[in-house]
C-alpha positions as CSV (number, residue, x, y, z in Angstrom):
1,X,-163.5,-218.9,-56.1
2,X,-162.6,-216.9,-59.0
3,X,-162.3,-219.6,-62.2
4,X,-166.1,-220.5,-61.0
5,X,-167.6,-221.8,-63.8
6,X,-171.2,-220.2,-62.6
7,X,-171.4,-216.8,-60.2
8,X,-172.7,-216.2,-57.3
9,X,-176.1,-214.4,-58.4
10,X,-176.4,-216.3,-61.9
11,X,-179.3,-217.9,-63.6
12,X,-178.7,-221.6,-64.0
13,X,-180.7,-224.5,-64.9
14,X,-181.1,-227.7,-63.5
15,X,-179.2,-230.2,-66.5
16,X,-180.9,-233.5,-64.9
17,X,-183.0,-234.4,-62.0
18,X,-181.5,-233.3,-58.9
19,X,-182.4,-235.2,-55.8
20,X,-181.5,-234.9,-51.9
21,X,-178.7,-236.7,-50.9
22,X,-179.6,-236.4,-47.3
23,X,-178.0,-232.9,-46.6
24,X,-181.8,-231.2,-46.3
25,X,-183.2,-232.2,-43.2
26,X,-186.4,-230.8,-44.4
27,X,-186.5,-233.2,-47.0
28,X,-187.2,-236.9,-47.1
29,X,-183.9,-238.6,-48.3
30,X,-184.0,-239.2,-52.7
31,X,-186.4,-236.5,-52.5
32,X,-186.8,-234.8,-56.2
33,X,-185.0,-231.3,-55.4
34,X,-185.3,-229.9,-59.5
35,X,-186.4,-231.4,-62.1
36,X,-184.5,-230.8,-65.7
37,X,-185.0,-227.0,-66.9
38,X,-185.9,-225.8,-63.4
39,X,-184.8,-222.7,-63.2
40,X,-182.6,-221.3,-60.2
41,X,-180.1,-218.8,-59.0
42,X,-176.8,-219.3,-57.7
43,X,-176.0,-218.4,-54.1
44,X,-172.8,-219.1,-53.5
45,X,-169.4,-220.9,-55.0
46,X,-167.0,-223.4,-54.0
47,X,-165.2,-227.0,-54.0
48,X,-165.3,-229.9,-52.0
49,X,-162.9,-230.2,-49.0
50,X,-161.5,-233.5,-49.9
51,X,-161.1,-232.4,-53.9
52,X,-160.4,-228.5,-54.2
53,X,-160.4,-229.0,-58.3
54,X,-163.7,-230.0,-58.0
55,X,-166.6,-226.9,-57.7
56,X,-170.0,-227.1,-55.8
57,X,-172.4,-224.3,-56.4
58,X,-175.5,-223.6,-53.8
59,X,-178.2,-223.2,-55.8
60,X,-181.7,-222.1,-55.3
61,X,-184.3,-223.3,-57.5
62,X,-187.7,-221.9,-58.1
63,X,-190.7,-224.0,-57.4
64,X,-194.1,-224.3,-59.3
65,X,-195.3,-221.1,-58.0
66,X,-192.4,-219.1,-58.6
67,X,-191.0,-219.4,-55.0
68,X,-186.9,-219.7,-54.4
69,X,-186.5,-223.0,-52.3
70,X,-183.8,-223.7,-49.9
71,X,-180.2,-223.5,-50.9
72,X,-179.5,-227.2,-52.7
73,X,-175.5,-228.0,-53.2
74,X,-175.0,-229.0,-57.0
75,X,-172.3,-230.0,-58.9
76,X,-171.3,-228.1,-62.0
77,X,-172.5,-230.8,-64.2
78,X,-176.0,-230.7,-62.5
79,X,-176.3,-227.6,-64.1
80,X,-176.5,-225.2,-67.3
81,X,-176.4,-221.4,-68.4
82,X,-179.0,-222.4,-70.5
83,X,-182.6,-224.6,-69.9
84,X,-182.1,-228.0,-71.4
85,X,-183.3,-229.0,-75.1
């Protein structure tokens, strides 16, 4: 996706609490995935199926111990170049 607004490999930050909506099996469902300011890395770029305008970015977040957790689908509004005020 090249008009991405984040890249694959870039540091984002979680903009607001970012929960599972069921898609991590690992997960119990409205589990807290990121909390505000988490700090992640983008894995991979694209859009949703039924709306191509709109982008979805795989994210991976780092827990309390410094740890990459598994690859959580966000929304471009989920997330920020820079850690919340």
């Amino acid at each position: 996706m090249e008009d991405a607004r984040f890249r694959v490999g870039e540091l984002v930050f979680a903009s607001s609490v970012i929960h599972n909506d069921g898609s991590l099996p690992d997960a119990p469902d409205e589990a807290v995935l990121a909390e505000p300011g988490a700090k992640g890395v983008v894995v991979r770029c694209g859009h949703l199926s039924e709306d191509p305008a709109q982008e979805i970015f795989l994210v991976r977040f780092e827990d309390a111990a410094g740890s990459l957790g598994p690859p959580v689908g966000c929304l471009a509004d989920e997330l920020a170049s820079e850690p919340p005020a």
